[in-house]
C-alpha positions as CSV (number, residue, x, y, z in Angstrom):
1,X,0.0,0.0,0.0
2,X,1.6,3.8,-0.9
3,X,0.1,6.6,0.3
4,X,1.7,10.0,0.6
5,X,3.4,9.8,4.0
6,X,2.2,6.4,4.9
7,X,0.7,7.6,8.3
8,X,-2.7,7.9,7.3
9,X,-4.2,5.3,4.5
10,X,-1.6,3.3,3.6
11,X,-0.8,1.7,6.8
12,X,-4.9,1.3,7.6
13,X,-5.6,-0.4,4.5
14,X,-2.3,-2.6,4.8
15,X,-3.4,-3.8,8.7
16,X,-6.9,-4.3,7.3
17,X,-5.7,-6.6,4.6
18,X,-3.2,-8.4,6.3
19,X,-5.7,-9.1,8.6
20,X,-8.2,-10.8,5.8
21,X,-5.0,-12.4,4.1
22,X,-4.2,-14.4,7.6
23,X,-7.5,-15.4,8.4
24,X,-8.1,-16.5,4.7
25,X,-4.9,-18.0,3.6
26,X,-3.7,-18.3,7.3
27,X,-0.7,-16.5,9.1
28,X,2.2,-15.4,7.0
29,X,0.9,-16.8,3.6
30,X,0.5,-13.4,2.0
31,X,2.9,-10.3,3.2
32,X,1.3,-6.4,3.5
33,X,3.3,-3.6,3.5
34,X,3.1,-0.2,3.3
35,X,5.1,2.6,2.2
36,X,5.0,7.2,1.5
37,X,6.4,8.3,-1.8
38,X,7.2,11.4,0.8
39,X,7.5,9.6,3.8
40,X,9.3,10.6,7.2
41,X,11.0,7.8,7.6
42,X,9.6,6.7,11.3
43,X,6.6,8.6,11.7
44,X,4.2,7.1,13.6
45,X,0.6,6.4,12.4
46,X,-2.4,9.6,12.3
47,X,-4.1,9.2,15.5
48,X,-7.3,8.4,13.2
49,X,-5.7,5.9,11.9
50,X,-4.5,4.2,14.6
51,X,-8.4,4.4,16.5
52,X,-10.0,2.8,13.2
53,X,-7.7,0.3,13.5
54,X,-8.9,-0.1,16.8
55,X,-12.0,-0.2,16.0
56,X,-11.4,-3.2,13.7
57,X,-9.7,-5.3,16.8
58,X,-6.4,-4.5,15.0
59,X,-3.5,-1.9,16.2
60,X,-1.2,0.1,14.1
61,X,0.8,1.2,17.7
62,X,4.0,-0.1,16.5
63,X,3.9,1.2,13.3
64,X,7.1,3.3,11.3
65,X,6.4,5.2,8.2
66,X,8.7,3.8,5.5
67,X,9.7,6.0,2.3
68,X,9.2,4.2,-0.8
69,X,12.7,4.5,-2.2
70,X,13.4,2.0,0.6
71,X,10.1,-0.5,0.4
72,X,11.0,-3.8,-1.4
73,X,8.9,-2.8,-4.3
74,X,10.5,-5.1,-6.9
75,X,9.4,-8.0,-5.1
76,X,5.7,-6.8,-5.0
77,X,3.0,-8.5,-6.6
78,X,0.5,-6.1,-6.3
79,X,1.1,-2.1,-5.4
80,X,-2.5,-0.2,-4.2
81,X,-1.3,3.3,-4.2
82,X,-4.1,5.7,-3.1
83,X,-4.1,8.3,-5.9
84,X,-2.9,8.5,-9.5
85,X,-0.5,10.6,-8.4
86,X,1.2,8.3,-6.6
87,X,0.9,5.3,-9.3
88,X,2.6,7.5,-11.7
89,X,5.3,8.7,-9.1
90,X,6.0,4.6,-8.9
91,X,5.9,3.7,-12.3
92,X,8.0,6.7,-13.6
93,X,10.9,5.6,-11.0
94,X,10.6,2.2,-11.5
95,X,8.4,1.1,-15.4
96,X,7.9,-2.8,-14.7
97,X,5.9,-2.0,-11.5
98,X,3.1,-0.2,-14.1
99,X,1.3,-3.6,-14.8
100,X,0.6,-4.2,-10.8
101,X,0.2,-1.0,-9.2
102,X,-3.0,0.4,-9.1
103,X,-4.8,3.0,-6.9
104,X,-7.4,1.7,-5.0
105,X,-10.6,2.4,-6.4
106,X,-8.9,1.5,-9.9
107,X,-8.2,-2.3,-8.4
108,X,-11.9,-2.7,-7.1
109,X,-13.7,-1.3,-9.9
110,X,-11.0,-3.9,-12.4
111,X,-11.7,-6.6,-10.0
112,X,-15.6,-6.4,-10.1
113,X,-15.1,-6.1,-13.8
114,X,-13.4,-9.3,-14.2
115,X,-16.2,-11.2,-15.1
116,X,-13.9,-15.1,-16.3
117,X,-11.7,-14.6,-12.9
118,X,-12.7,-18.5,-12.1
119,X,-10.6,-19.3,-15.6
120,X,-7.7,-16.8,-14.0
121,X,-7.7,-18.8,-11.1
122,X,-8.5,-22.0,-11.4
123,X,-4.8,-23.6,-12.0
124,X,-3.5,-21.5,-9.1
125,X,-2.2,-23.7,-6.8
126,X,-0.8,-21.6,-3.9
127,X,-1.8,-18.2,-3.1
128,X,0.8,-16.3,-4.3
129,X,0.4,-17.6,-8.0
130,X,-3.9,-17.1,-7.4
131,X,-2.6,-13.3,-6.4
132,X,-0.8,-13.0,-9.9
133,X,-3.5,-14.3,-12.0
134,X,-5.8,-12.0,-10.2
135,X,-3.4,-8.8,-10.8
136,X,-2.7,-10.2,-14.7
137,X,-6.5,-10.3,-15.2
138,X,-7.3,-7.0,-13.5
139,X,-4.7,-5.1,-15.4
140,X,-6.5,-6.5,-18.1
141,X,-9.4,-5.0,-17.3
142,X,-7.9,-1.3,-16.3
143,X,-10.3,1.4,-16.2
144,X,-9.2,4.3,-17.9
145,X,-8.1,6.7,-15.4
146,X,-6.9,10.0,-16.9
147,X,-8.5,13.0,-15.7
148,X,-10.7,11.2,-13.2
149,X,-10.2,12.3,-9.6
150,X,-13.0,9.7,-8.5
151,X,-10.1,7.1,-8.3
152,X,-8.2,9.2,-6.0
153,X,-8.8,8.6,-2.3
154,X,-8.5,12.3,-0.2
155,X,-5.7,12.4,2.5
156,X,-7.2,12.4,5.9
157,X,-4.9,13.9,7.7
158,X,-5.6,17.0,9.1
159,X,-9.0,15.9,9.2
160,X,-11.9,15.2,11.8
161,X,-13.0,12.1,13.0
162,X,-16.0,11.7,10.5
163,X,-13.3,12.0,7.5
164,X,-11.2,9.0,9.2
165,X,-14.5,6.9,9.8
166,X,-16.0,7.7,6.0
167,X,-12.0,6.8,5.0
168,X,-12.3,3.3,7.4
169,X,-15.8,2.2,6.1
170,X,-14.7,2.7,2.2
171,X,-11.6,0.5,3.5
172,X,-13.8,-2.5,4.8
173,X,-16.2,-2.5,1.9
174,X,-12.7,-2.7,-0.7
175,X,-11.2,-5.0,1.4
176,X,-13.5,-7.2,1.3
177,X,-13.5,-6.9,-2.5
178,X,-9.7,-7.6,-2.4
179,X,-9.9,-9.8,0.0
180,X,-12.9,-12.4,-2.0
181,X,-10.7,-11.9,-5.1
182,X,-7.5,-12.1,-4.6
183,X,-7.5,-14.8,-1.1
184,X,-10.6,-16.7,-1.5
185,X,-13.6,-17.7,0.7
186,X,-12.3,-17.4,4.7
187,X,-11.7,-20.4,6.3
188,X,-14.2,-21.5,8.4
C-alpha cells in the first residue's frame, strides 16, 4: 500500500488486509506492507488511523512510516497506491511496476469487472500464483483513469473524525473486495 506519508491510509488499509490475508490464507501466507512516496522515515501512524484500526480489533501502535525508495517494491506482486498521483510517481521511478500497481478504487472497480476470474484462477495452486493471476487479469481490465479524480482517495490527515471513519468504512467494503478476489472464501 503507498500513500503520501504512509501515516494515514496506507498503513490502515495494509493492517486491514493483512488481517483478511491471515485469516483467509492463514498466518504469514500473504505479506502487507506499506510505504509514502514522501515519507518521514519513522513517523508514527495519524491518531485516526490508529483508532480505526482499533475499531477493527487490530493496532497500528508499533507502526514506522517507511519511504518508498526503501520498500522492497521489486518484489511486490500487487502495489494499491491511493491516488494516481502516486501510481505515476511509482511507475515513472521504477516502469515494470506499471502492470501491478494500481490505486485503490482502480483495483476494485478492475476486479468487479473481471467477469472469467474463475478461468484466471483455477490452476493457481498456492496463493501467491492465485494473487498474480488475479493482478494479470485486473490489469486486463484497467479502467481508464486520466483525468478522473474519483479514483483518488483524499488524504485524511488534518481531518476530523468523520473524515477518518468515511476513510475506514470505504476501507472495509474494498477490502472485502480484495480480500474475496485475490484470497478466496475465509476459512471456516
Amino acid at each position: 500500500m503507498v500513500c503520501t506519508a504512509n501515516i494515514g491510509r496506507s498503513p490502515l488499509l495494509a493492517v486491514l488486509l493483512q488481517d483478511l490475508a491471515d485469516r483467509r490464507l492463514g498466518t504469514g501466507a500473504v505479506t502487507v506492507g506499506s510505504a509514502g512516496v514522501a515519507a518521514r522515515a519513522g513517523a508514527p501512524a495519524a491518531e485516526g488511523s490508529r483508532r480505526i484500526a482499533a475499531g477493527w480489533g487490530l493496532s497500528l501502535e508499533g507502526h514506522r512510516a517507511t519511504p518508498a525508495r526503501f520498500a522492497p517494491l521489486d518484489d511486490a506482486a500487487l502495489i494499491i497506491a491511493m491516488t494516481r498521483r502516486h501510481r505515476r510517481i511509482l511507475s515513472h521511478h521504477m516502469e515494470s511496476l506499471a502492470p501491478r500497481t494500481f490505486t485503490l478504487r482502480e483495483l476494485v472497480a478492475a476486479l468487479e469487472a473481471v467477469d472469467d476470474l474463475d478461468e484466471a484462477v483455477e490452476e493457481a495452486r498456492t496463493p501467491q500464483a492465485r494473487l498474480h493471476a488475479v493482478v494479470a487479469a485486473a490489469d486486463a481490465r484497467r479502467p481508464p483513469t486520466r483525468l478522473r479524480r474519483r479514483f483518488d482517495v483524499p488524504d485524511p490527515v488534518g481531518g476530523d473524525q468523520q473524515v477518518y471513519r468515511a476513510l475506514g468504512e470505504e476501507f472495509t467494503e474494498a477490502g472485502a473486495v480484495i480480500a474475496d478476489t485475490l484470497f478466496g472464501p475465509e476459512r471456516r
